[in-house]
C-alpha positions in Angstrom: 20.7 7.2 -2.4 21.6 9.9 -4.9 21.9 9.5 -8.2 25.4 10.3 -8.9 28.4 8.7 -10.1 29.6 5.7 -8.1 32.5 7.5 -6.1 30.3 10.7 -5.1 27.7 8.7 -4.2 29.8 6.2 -1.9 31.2 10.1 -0.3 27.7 10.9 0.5 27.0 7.3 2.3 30.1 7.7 4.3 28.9 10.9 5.3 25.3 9.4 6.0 27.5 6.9 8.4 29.1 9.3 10.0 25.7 11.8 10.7 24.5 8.6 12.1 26.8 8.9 14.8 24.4 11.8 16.5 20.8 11.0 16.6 17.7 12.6 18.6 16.8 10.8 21.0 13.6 11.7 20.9 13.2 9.5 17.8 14.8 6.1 19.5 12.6 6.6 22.2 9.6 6.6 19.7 10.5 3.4 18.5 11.0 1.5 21.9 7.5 3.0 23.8 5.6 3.8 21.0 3.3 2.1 18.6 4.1 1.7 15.3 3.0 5.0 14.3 4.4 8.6 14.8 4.8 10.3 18.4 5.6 13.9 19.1 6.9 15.4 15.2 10.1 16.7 15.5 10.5 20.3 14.2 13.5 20.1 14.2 16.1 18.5 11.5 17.2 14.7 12.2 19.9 12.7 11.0 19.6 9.2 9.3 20.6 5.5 10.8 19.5 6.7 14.5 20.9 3.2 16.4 17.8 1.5 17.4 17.5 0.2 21.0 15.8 -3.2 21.6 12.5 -3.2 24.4 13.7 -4.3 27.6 10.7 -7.2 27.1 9.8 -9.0 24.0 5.6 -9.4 23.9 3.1 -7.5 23.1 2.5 -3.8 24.7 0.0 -3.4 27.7 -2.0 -1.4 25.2 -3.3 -1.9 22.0 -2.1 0.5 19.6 -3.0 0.5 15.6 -0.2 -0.3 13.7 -0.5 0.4 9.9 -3.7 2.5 10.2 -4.3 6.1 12.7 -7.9 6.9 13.4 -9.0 5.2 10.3 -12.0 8.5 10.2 -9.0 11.1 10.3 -7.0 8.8 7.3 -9.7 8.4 5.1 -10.5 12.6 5.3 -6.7 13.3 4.9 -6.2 10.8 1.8 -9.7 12.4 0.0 -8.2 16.0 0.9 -5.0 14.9 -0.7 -6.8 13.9 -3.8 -9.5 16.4 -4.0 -12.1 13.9 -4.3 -13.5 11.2 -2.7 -11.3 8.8 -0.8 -11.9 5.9 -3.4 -9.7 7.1 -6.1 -9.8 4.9 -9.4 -11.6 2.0 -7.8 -15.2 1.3 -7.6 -16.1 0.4 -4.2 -16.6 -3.6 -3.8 -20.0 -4.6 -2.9 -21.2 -8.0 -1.0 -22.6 -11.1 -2.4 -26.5 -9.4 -2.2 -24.8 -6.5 -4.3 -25.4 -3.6 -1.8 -22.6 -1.9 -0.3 -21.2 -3.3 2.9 -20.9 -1.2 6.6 -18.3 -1.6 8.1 -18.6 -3.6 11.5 -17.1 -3.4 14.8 -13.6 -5.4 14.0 -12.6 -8.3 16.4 -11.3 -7.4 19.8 -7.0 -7.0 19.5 -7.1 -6.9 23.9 -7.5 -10.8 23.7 -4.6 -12.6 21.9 -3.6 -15.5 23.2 -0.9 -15.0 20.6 2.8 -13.2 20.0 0.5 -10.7 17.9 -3.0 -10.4 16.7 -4.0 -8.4 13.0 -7.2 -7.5 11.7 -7.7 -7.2 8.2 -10.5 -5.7 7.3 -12.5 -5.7 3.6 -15.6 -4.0 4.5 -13.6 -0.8 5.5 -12.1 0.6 2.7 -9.5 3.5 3.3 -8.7 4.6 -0.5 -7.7 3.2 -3.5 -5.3 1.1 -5.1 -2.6 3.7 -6.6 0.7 1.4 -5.8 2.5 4.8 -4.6 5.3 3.1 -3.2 6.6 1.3 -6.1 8.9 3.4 -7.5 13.3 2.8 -7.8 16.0 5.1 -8.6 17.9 3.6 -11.4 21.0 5.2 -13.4 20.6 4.9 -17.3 23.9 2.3 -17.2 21.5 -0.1 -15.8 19.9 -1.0 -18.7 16.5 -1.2 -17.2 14.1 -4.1 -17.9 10.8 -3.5 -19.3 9.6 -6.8 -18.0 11.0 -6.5 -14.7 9.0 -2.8 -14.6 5.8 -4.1 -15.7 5.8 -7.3 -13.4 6.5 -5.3 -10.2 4.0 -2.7 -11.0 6.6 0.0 -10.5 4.7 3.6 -10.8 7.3 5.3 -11.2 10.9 5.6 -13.0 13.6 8.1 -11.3 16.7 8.7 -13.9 18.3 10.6 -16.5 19.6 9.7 -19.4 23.1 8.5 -20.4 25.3 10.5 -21.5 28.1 9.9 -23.7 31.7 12.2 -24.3 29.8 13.8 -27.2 27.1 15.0 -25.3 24.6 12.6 -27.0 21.8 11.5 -24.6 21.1 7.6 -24.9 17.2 6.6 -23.7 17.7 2.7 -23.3 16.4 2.3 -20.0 14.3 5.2 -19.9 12.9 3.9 -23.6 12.1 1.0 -21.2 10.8 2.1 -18.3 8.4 4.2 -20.8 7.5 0.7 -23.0 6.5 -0.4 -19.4 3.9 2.2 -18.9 6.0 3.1 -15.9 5.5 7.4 -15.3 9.1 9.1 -15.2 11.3 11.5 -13.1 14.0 13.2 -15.3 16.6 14.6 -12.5 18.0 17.7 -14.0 21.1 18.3 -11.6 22.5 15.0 -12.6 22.4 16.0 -16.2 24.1 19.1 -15.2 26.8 17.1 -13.6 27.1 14.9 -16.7 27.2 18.0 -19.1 31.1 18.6 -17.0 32.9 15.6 -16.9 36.0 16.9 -16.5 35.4 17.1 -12.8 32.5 19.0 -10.4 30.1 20.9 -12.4 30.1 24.9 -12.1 27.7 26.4 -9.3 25.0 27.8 -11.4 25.3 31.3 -9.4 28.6 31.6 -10.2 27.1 32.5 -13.9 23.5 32.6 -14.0 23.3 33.1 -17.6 25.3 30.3 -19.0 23.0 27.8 -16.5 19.7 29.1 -17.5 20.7 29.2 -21.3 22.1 25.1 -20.5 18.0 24.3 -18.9 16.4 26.1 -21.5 18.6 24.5 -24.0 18.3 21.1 -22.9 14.7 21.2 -22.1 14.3 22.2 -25.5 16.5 19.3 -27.0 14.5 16.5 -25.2 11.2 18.1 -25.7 12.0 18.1 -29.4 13.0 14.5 -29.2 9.2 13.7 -28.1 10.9 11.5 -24.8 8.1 11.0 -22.2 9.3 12.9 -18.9 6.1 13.4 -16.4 7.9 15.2 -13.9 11.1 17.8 -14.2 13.1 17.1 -10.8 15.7 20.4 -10.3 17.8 18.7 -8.4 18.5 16.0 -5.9 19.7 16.0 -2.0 20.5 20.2 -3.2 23.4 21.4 -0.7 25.3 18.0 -0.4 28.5 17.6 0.0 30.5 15.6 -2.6 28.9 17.7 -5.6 30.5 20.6 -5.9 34.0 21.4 -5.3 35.2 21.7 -1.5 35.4 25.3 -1.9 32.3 26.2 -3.6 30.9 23.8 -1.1 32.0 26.0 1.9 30.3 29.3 0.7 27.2 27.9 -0.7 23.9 28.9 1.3 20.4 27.9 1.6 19.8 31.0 -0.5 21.4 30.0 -3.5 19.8 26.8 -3.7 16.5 28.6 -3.5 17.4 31.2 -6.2 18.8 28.1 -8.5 15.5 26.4 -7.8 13.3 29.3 -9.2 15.9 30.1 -12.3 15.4 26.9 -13.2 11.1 26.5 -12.6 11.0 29.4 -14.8 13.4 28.2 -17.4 11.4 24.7 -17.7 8.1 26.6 -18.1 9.8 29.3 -20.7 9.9 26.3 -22.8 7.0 23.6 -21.8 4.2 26.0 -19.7 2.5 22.6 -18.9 5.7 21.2 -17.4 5.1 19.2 -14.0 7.9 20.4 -11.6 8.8 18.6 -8.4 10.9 19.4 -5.0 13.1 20.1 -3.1 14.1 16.6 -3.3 15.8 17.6 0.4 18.8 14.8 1.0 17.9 15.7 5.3 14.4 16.2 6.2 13.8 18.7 8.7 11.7 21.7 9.0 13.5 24.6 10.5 17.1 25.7 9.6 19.6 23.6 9.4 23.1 25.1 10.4 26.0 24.8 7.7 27.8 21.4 8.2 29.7 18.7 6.6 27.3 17.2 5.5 24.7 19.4 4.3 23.7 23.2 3.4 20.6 22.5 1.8 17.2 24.7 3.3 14.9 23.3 5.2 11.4 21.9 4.0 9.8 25.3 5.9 11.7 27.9 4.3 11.4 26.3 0.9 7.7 25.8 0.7 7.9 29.6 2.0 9.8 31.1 -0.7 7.9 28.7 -3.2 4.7 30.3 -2.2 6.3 33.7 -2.0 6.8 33.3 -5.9 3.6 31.3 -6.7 5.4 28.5 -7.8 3.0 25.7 -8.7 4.8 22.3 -7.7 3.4 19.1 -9.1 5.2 17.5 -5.8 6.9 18.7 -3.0 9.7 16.1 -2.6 11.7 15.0 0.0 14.2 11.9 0.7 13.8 9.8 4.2 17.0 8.1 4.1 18.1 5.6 7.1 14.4 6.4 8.4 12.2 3.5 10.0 8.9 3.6 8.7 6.6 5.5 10.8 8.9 8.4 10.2 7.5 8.6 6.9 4.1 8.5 7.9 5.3 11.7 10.5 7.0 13.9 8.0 4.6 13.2 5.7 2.4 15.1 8.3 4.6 18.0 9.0 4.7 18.5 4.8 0.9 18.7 4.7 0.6 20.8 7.0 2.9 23.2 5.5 0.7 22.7 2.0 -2.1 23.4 3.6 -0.9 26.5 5.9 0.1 28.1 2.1 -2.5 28.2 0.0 -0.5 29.7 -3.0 1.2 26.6 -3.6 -1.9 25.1 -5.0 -2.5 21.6 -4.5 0.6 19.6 -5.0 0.8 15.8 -4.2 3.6 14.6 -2.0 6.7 12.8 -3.6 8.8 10.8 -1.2 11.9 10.0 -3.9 14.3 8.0 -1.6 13.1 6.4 1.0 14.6 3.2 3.3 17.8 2.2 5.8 20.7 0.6 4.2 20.4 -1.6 7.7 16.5 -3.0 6.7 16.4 -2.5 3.0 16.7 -6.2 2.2 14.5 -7.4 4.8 10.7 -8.4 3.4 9.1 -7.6 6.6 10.7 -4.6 7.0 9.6 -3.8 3.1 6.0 -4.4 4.2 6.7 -2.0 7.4 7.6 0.9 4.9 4.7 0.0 1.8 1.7 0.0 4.8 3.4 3.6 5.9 3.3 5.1 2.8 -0.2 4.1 2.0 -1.4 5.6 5.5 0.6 8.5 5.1 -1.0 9.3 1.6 2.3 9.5 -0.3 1.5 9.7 -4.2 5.3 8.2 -4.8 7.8 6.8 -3.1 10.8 5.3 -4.7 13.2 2.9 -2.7 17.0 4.2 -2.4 19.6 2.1 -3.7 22.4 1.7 -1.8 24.9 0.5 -4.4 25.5 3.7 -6.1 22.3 2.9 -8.0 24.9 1.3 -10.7 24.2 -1.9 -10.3 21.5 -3.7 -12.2 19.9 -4.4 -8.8 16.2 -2.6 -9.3 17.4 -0.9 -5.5 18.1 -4.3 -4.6 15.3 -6.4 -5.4 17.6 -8.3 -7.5 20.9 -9.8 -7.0 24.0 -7.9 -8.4 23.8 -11.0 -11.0 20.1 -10.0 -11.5 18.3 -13.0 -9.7 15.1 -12.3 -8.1 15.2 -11.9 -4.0 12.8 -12.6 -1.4 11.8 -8.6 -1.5 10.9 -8.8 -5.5 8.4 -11.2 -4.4 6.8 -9.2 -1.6 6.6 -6.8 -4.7 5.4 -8.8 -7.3 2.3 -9.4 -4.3 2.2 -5.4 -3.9 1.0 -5.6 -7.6 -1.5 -7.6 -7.5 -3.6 -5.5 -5.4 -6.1 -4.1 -6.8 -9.3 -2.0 -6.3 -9.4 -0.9 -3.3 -7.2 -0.8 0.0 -8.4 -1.8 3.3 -8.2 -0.7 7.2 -5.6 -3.2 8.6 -4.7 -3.2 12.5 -1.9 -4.6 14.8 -1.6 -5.0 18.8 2.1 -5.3 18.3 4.2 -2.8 16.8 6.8 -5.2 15.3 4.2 -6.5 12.8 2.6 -4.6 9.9 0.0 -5.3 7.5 -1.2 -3.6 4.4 -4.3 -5.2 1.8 -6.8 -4.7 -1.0 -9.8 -5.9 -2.0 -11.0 -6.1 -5.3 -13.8 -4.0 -7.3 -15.5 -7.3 -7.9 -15.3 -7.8 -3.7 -14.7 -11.1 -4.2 -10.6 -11.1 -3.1 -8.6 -10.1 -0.7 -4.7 -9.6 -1.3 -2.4 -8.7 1.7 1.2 -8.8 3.1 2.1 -9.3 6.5 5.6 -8.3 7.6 7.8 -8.9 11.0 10.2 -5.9 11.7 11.9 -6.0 15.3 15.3 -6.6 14.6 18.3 -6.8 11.9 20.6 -9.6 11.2 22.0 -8.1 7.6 25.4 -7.1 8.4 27.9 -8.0 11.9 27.7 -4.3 12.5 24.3 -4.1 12.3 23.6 -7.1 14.4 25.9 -5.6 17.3 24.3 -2.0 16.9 20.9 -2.8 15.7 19.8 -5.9 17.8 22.7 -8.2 19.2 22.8 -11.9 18.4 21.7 -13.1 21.4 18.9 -11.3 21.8 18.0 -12.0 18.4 13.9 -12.0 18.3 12.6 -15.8 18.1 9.6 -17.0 15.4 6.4 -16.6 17.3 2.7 -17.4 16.9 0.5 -15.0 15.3 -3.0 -14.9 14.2 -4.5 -13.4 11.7 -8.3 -12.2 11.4 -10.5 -11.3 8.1 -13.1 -9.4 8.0 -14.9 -10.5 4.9 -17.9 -8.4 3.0 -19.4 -12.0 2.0 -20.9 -15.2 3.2 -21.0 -17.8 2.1 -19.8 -21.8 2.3 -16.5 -21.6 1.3 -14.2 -19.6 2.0 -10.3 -20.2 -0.4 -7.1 -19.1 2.2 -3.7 -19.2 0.4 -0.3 -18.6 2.3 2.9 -18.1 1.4 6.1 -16.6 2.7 9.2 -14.5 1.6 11.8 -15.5 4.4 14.2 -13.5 5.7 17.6 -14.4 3.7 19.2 -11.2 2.8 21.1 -10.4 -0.8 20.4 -14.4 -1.7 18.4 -14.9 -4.8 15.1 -16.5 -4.5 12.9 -18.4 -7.1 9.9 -17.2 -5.4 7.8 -17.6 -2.2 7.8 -20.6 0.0 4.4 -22.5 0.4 2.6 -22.1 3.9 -0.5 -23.5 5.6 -2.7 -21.7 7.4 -3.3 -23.3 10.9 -6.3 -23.4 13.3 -8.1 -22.0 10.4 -12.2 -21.1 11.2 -14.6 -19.3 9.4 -17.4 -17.9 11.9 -20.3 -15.5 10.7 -20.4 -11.6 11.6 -23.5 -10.6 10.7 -26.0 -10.8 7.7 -23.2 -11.0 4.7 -20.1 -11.3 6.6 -17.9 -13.6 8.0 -14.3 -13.8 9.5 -11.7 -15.9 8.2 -9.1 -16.3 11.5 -5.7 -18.4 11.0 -2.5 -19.0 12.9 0.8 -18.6 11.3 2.7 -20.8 14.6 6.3 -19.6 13.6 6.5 -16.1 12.2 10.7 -15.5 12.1 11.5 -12.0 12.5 12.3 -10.2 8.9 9.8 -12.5 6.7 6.9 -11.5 5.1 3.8 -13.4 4.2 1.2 -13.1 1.4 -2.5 -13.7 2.4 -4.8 -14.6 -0.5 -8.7 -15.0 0.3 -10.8 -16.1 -2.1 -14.5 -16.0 -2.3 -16.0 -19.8 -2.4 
């Protein structure tokens, strides 16, 4: 959510609430007939929290549709494309036991399962490297981020400003932290501008051009001079929202003036740093043709700003955008509409894609839902994604990884297991498309880390169980296996298992201890073998870590 004071950011989520109230259609239907990827993309704008209707049946589809992977050929191209290199990026591809690199084999047949789902995890098809993209949060300097915290959740990337006290003095605490954990930063220059006026909403900057291009400069200046780390410049966030300005510069603001303020202020960073790494829009509703003036919203759409960014050769670091209430093969679809639009405008250059708030308020604290959105944003070649914290992002809560009295949840351990993966990430596959998978394999080739995550319903909140899934239709644990396709052979083969359950907002010590069942290890070929288990009761919401080991 944005990154405002408490009471303008609880206006905004009552507005969210009440957009939720009209929804496309199209989009539900997606959800209950389709796989867990994207159908038809929506050109159109949507709104957030679209009510989710439950399948008729509960079992897996006639078909067999990939879950956490498209075409894994079209993936791989789009992710090197993306990078501008190969699709391997920072990892050295891991090699079998004999020490030559592996091809990949035909992966086990998802038609037969005997059980509620079947996933294949693959290690001898590799679809990119290990970059960690989507652990980034949203934090307000109050906070009082912790460096450990940071370091042991691998977060890659820190979203904030700096405090700012009634003397106008900035204080770096957290973001001194953030930085000590090597964690890259986002410095949000709209919520400074709203700090700099305490007295109530901040000026529009059009209503005097002069005095807010003198403020950027100025302030851009002061932190430069204070040698602070900031890696990216973000001109503002959710532009055009409601609950920002006043009610009446809110009614005659248009698309048009958030455009003009967004090139004032590109060329005001750059007057003072020329290497300066600018991101946006940062849009608070994703859609990609005008969206007509409402309570809500006045902000452009992504189409018209990449436009008029190209029109002024404006050369974005990121383009930005926020997916708030979306589920997560939404992300993976606008993250297709957005590269599109990069690619159709070759004067933007070659700017990554930044998703800076991304999750439903309904799912958030659910681990399998978690493991839904992280295998999304790695298919959909996102270079960040940062979670949205629904608490006003006031509350020491790391965007609700922790309690509000800072004890770790179920989710910070699904993170902490995100971490650890390292070298490079593999093709994963689903026949159901309630249950996700993402994994790694080391540059060594010799381990495999992955999560495995249930998302059908939601059981959070009373409202959210009547509108979401109803409590007695409330998805039972079911029996799933689990296949490995491993680049080695040899006579051992090490499984570990363990579990984040689903117990939202409850603190957790860490994850619960799980055998593997009916496990066999069968050769597939010379220097392969697949490692297949059963996990009998997979409850809806839980996630599971899958370690293989090399014997």
């Amino acid at each position: 959510m944005p990154l405002l004071p408490a009471a303008a950011a609880d206006r905004r989520k009552i507005a969210l609430l009440i957009a939720a109230t009209a929804f496309f259609v199209a989009d539900t239907a997606a959800v209950v007939s389709g796989s867990f990827g994207p159908g038809a993309h929506d050109a159109g704008p949507r709104v957030v929290e679209a009510p989710y209707v439950p399948p008729t049946t509960i079992g897996p589809p006639a078909t067999v549709p990939m879950t956490t992977t498209t075409a894994m050929a079209t993936t791989t191209t789009n992710r090197a494309a993306r990078t501008g290199g190969s699709p391997v990026v920072g990892a050295a591809a891991p090699t079998s036991s004999a020490g030559a690199a592996p091809a990949a084999p035909a992966p086990p047949d998802l038609s037969v399962c005997p059980d509620r789902a079947c996933l294949v995890l693959d290690a001898t098809a590799l679809t990119g490297g290990v970059d960690h993209a989507g652990a980034g949060v949203n934090i307000l300097p109050s906070s009082n981020a912790d460096a450990s915290r940071l370091r042991a959740l691998g977060t890659t990337m820190y979203r904030s400003v700096p405090a700012v006290d009634s003397l106008g003095q900035f204080d770096w605490t957290s973001w001194d932290a953030a930085v000590a954990a090597g964690t890259p930063t986002t410095l949000v220059l709209s919520d400074l501008w709203a700090q700099t006026h305490r007295g109530g909403p901040p000026p529009t900057p059009w209503s005097n051009w002069n005095n807010y291009t003198n403020w950027v400069t100025a302030t851009v200046q002061r932190i430069v001079a204070t040698g602070q780390t900031v890696n990216y410049w973000d001109v503002y966030n959710e532009p055009g929202w409601s609950g920002y300005y006043s009610a009446a510069d809110y009614s005659s603001m248009t698309p048009a003036d958030l455009l003009q303020q967004f090139l004032v202020t590109y060329q005001a960073v750059k007057s003072v740093d020329p290497g300066a790494a600018i991101v946006g829009p940062s849009l608070g509703l994703m859609a990609f043709s005008p969206i007509a003036p409402n309570a809500t919203t006045r902000e452009p759409d992504m189409t018209t700003f990449l436009d008029f960014a190209a029109a002024h050769h404006l050369q974005l670091a990121a383009v930005a955008w926020h997916d708030n209430g979306q589920p997560p093969w939404m992300l993976r679809t606008d993250a297709a509409g957005v590269w599109s639009l990069i690619r159709s405008l070759p004067a933007l250059g070659s700017p990554r894609m930044f998703l800076d708030e991304y999750g439903s308020q309904r799912t958030q604290p659910l681990p399998g839902w978690d493991v839904g959105y992280l295998a999304l944003i790695t298919d959909a070649g996102i270079g960040s994604a940062v979670r949205s914290c629904w608490d006003g992002c006031t509350l020491p809560t790391l965007d609700g990884l922790l309690t509000g009295a800072g004890q770790t949840t179920s989710e910070y351990f699904v993170r902490t297991t995100y971490a650890r993966m390292s070298g490079a990430m593999i093709r994963t596959q689903s026949n159901n498309r309630y249950f996700a998978a993402l994994g790694s394999i080391s540059s060594s080739g010799r381990q495999v880390v992955a999560l495995v995550g249930r998302l059908e319903g939601c059981g959070v909140e009373s409202w959210c169980q009547t509108n979401w899934w109803p409590g007695s239709h409330a998805p039972p644990p079911a029996p799933v296996r689990i296949s490995v396709v491993l680049p080695w052979s040899t006579p051992g083969v090490g499984v570990q298992l363990s579990y984040e359950p689903f117990q939202p907002g409850a603190a957790s010590s860490g994850p619960l201890a799980a055998a593997p069942q009916q496990l066999s290890v069968t050769p597939d070929g010379p220097g392969r073998e697949i490692a297949t288990f059963t996990i009998p009761t997979f409850a809806d919401g839980s996630a599971y870590d899958v370690i293989v080991d090399q014997g």
